[in-house]
NUGUDREN-607550 format. One record per residue: residue in three letters; x, y, z of N, C-alpha, C in turn. Coordinates in steps of 0.02 Angstrom, whole numbers, always signed. Layout:
# NUGUDREN-607550
<r><resn>Ala</resn><n_u>X</n_u><n_v>Y</n_v><n_w>Z</n_w><ca_u>X</ca_u><ca_v>Y</ca_v><ca_w>Z</ca_w><c_u>X</c_u><c_v>Y</c_v><c_w>Z</c_w></r>
...
# end
This chain:
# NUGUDREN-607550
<r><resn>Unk</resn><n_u>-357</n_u><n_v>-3517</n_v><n_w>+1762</n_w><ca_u>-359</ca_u><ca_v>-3529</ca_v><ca_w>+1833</ca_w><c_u>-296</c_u><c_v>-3568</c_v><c_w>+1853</c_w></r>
<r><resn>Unk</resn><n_u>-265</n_u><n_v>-3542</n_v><n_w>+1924</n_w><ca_u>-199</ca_u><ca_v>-3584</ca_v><ca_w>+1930</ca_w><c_u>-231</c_u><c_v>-3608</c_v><c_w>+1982</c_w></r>
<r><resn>Unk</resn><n_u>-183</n_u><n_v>-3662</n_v><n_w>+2038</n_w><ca_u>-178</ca_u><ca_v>-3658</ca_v><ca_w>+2096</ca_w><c_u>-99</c_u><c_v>-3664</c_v><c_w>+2124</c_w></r>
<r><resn>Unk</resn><n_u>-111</n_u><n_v>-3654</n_v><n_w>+2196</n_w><ca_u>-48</ca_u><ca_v>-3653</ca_v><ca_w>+2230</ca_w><c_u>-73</c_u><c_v>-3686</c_v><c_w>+2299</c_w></r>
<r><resn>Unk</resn><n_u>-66</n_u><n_v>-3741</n_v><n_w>+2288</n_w><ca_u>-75</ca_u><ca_v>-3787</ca_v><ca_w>+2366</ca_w><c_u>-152</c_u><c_v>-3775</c_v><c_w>+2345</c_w></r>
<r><resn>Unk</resn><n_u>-188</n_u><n_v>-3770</n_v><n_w>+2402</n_w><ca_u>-244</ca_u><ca_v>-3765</ca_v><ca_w>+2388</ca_w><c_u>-289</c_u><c_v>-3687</c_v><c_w>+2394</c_w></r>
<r><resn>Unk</resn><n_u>-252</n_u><n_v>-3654</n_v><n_w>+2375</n_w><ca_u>-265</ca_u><ca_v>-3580</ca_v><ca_w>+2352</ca_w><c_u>-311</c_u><c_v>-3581</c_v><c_w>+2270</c_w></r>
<r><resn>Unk</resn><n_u>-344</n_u><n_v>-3575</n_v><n_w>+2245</n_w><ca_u>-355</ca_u><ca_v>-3549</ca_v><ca_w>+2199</ca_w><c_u>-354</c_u><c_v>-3469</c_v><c_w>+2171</c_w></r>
<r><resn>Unk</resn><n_u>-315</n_u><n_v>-3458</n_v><n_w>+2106</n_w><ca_u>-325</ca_u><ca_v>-3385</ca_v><ca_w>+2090</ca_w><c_u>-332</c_u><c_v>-3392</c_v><c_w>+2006</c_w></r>
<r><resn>Unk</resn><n_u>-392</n_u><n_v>-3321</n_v><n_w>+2006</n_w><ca_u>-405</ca_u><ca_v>-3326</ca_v><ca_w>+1926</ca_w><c_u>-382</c_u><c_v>-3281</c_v><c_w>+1912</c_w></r>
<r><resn>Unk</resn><n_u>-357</n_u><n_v>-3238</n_v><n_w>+1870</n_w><ca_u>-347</ca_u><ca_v>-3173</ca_v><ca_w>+1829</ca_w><c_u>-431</c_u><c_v>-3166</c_v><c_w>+1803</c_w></r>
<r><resn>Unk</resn><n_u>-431</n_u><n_v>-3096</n_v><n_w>+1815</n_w><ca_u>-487</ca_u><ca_v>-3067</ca_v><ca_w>+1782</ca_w><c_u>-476</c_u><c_v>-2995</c_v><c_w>+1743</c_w></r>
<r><resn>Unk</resn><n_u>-512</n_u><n_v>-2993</n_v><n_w>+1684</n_w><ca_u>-489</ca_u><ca_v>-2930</ca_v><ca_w>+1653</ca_w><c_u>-517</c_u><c_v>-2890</c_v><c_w>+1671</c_w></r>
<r><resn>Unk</resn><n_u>-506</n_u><n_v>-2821</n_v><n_w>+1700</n_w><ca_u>-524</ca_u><ca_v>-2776</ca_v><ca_w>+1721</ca_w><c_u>-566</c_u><c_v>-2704</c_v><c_w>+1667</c_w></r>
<r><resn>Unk</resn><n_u>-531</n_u><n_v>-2712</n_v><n_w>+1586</n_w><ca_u>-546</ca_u><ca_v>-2677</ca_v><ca_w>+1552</ca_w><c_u>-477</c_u><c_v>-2673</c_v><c_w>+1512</c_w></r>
<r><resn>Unk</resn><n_u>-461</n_u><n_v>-2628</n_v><n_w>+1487</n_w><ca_u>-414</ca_u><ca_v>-2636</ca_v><ca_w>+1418</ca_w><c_u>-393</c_u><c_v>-2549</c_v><c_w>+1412</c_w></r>
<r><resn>Unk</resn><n_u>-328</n_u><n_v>-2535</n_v><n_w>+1392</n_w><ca_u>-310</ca_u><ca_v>-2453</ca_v><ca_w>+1398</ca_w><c_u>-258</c_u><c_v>-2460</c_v><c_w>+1313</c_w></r>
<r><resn>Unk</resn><n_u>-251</n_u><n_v>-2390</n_v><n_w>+1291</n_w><ca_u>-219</ca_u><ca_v>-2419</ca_v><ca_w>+1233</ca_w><c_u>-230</c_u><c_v>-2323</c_v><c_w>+1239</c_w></r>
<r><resn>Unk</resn><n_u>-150</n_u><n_v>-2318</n_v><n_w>+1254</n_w><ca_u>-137</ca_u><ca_v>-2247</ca_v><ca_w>+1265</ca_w><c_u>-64</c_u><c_v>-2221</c_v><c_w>+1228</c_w></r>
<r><resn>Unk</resn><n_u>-63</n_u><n_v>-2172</n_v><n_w>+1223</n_w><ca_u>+18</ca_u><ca_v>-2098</ca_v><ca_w>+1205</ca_w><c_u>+46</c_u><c_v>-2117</c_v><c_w>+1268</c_w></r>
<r><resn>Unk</resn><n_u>+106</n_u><n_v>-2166</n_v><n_w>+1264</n_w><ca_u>+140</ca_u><ca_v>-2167</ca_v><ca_w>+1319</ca_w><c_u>+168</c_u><c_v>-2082</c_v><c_w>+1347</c_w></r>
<r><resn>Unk</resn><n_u>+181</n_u><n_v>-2046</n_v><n_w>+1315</n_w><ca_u>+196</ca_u><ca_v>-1974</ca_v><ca_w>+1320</ca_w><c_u>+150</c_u><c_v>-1946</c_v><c_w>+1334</c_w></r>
<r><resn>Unk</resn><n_u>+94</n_u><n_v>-1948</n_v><n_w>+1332</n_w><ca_u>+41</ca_u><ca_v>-1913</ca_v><ca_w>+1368</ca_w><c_u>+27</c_u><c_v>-1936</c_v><c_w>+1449</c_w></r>
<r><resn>Unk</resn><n_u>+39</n_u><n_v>-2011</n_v><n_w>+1422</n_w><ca_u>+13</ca_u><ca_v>-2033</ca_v><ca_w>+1491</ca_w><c_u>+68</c_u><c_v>-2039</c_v><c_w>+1545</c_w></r>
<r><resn>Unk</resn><n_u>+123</n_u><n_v>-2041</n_v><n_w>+1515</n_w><ca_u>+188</ca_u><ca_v>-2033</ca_v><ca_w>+1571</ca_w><c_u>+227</c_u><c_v>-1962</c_v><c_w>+1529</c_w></r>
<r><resn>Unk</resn><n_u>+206</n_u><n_v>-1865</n_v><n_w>+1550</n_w><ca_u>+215</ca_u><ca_v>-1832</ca_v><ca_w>+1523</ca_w><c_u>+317</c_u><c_v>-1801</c_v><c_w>+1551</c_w></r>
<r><resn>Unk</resn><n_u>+337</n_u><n_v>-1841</n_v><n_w>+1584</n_w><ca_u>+414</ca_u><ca_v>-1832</ca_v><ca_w>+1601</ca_w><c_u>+460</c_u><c_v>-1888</c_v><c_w>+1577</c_w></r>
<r><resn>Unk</resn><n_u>+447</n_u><n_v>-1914</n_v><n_w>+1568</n_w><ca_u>+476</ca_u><ca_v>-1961</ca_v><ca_w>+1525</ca_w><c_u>+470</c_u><c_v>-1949</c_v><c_w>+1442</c_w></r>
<r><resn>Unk</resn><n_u>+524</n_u><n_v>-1924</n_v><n_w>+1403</n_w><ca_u>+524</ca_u><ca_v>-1923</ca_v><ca_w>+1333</ca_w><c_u>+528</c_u><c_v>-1975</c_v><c_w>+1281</c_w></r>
<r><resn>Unk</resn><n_u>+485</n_u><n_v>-1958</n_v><n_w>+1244</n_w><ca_u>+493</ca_u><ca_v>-2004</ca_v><ca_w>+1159</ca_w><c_u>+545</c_u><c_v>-2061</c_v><c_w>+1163</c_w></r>
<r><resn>Unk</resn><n_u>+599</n_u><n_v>-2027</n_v><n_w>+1148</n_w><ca_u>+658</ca_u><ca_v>-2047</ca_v><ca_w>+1152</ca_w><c_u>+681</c_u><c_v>-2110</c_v><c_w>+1179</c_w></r>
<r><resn>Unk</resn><n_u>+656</n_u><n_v>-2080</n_v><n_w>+1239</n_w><ca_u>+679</ca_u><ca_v>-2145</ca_v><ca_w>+1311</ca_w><c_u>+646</c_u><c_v>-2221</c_v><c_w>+1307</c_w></r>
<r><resn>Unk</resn><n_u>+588</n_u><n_v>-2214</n_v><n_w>+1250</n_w><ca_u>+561</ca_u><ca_v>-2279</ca_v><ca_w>+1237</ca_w><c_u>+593</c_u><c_v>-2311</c_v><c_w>+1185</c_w></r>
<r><resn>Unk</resn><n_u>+648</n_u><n_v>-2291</n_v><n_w>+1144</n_w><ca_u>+692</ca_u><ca_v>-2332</ca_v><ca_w>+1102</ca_w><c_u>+708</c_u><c_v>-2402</c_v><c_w>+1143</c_w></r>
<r><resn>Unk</resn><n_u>+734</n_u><n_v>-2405</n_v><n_w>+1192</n_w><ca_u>+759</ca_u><ca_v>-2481</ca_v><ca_w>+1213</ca_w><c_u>+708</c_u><c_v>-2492</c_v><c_w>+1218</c_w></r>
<r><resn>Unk</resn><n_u>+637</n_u><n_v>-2494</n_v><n_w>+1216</n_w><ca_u>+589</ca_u><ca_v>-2558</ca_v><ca_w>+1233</ca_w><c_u>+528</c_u><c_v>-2554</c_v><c_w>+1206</c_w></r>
<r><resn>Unk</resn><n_u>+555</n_u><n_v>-2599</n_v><n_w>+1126</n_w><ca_u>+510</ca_u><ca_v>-2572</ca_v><ca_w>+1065</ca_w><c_u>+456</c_u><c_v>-2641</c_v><c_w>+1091</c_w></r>
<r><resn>Unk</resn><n_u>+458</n_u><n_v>-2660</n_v><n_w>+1108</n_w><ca_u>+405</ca_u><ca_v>-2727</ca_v><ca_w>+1136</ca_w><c_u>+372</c_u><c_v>-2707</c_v><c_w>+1174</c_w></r>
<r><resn>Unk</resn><n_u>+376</n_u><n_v>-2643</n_v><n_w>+1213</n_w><ca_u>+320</ca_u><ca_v>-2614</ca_v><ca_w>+1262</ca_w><c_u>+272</c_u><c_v>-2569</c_v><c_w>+1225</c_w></r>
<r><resn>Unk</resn><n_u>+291</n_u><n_v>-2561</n_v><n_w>+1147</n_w><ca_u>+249</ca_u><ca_v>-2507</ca_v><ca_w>+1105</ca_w><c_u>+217</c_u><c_v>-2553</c_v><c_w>+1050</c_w></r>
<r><resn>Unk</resn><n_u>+166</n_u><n_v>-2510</n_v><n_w>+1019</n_w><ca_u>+121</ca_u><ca_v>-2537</ca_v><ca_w>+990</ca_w><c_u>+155</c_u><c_v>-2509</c_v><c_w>+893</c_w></r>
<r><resn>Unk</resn><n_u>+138</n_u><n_v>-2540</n_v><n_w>+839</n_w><ca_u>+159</ca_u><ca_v>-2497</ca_v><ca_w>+788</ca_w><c_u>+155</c_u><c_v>-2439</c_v><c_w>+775</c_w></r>
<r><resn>Unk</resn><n_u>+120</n_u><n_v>-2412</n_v><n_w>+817</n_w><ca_u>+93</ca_u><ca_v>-2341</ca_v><ca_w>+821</ca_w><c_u>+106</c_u><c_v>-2297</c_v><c_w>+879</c_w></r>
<r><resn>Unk</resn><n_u>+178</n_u><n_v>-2331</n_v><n_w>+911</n_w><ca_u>+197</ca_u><ca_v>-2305</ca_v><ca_w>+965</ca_w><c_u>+144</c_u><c_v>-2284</c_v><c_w>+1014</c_w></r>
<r><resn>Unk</resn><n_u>+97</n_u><n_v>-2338</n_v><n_w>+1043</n_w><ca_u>+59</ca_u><ca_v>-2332</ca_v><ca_w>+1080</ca_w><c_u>+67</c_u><c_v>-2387</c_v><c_w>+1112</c_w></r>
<r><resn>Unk</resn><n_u>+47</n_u><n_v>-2390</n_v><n_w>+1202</n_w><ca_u>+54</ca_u><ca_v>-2448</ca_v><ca_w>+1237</ca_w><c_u>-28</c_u><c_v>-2480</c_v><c_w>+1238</c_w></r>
<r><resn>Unk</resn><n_u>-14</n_u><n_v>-2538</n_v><n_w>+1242</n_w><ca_u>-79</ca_u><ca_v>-2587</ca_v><ca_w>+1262</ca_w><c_u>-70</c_u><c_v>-2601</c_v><c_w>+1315</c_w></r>
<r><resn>Unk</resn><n_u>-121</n_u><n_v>-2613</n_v><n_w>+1372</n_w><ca_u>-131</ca_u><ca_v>-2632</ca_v><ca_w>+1439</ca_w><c_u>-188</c_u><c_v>-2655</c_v><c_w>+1456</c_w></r>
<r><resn>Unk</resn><n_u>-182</n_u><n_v>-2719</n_v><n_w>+1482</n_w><ca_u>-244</ca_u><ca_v>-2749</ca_v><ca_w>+1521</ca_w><c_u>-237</c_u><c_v>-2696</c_v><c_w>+1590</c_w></r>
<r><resn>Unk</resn><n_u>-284</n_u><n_v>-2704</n_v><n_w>+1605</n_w><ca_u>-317</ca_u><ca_v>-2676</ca_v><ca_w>+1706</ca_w><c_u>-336</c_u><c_v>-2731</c_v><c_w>+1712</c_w></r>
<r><resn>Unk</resn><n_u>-306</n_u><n_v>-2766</n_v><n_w>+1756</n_w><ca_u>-310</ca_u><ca_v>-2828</ca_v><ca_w>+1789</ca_w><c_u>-342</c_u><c_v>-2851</c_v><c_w>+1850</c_w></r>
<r><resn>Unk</resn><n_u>-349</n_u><n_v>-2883</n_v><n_w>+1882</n_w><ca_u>-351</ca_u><ca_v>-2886</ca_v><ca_w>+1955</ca_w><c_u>-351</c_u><c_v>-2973</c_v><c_w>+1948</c_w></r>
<r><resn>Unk</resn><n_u>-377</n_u><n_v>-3007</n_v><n_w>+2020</n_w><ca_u>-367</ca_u><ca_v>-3056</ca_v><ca_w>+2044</ca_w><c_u>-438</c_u><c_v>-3083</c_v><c_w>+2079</c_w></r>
<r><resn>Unk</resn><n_u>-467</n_u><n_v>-3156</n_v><n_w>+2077</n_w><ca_u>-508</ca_u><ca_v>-3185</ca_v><ca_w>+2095</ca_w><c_u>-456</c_u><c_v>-3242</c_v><c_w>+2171</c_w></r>
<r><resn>Unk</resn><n_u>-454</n_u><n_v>-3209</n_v><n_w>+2206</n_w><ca_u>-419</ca_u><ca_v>-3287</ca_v><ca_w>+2249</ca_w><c_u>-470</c_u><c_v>-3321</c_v><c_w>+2303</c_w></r>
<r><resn>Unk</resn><n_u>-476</n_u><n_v>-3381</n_v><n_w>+2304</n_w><ca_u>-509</ca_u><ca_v>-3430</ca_v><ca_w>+2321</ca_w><c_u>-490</c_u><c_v>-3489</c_v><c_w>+2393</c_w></r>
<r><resn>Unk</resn><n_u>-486</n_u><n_v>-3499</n_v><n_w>+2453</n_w><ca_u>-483</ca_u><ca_v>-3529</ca_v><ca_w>+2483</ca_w><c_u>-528</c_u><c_v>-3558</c_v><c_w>+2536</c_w></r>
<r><resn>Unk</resn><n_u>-526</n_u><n_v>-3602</n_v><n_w>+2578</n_w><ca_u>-548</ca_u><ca_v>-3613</ca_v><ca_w>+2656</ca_w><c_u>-616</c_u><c_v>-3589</c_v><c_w>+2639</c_w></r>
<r><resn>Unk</resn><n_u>-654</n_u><n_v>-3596</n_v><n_w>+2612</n_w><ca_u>-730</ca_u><ca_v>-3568</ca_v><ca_w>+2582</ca_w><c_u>-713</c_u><c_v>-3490</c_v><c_w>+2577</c_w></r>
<r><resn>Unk</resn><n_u>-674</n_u><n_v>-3450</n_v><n_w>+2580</n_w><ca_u>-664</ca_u><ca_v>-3388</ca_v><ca_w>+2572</ca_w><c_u>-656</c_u><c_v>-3354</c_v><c_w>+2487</c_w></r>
<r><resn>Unk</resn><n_u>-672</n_u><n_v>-3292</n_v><n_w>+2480</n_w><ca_u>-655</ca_u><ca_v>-3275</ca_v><ca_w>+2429</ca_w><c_u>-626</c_u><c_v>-3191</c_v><c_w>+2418</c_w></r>
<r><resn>Unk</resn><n_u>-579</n_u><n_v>-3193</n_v><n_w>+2385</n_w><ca_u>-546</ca_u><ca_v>-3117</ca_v><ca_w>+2396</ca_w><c_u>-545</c_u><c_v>-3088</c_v><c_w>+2317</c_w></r>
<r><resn>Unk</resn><n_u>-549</n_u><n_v>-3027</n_v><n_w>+2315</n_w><ca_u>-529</ca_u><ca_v>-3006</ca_v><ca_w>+2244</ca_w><c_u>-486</c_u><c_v>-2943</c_v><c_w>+2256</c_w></r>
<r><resn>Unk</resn><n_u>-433</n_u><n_v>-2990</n_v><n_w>+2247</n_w><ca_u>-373</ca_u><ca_v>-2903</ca_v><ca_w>+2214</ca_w><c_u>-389</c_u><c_v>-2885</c_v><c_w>+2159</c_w></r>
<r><resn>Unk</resn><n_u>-410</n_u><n_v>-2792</n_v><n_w>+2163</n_w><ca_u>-381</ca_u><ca_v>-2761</ca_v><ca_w>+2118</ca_w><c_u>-294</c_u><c_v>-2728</c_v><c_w>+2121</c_w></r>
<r><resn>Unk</resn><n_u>-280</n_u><n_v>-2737</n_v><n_w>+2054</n_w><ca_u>-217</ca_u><ca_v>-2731</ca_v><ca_w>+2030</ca_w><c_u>-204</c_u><c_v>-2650</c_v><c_w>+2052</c_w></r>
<r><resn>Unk</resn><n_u>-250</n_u><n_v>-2603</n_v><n_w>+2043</n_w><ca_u>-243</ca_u><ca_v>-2538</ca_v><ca_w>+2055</ca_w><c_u>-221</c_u><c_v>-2505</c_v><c_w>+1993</c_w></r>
<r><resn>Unk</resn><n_u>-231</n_u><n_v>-2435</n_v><n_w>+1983</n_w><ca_u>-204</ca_u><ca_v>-2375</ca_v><ca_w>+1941</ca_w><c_u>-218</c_u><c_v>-2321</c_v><c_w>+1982</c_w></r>
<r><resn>Unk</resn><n_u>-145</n_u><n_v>-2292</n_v><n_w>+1979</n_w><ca_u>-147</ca_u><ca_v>-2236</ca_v><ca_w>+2007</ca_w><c_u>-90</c_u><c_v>-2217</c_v><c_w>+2065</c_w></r>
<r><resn>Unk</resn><n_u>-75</n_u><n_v>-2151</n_v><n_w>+2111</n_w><ca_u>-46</ca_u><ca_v>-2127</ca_v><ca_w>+2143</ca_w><c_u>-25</c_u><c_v>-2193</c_v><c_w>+2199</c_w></r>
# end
């Protein structure tokens, strides 16, 4: 939990993805993931939280989701 002034916000895990970057981004090639061996898994697979947001103020309460998709 952080705050900012008197905002509160939590991260919340949304669920967990662990995909074929090439499947899941099918225009983008193999290849093109050489510069960013820290975004792949040993198995040339990405890990991803689905995230969203708990934010907290003025007795109010909001929850961003982070979103997937178009």
């Amino acid at each position: 939990m952080s705050w900012v002034g008197n905002v509160e916000i939590m991260s919340l895990s949304d669920g967990h993805l662990n995909f074929d970057p090439c499947a899941f981004f099918p225009s983008i090639d193999a290849g093109e993931w050489g510069p960013y061996p820290e975004a792949l898994t040993g198995e040339h697979r990405v890990d991803l939280n689905i995230g969203s947001f708990l934010v907290r103020s003025d007795g109010r309460t909001i929850l961003v989701d982070t979103g997937m998709g178009p």
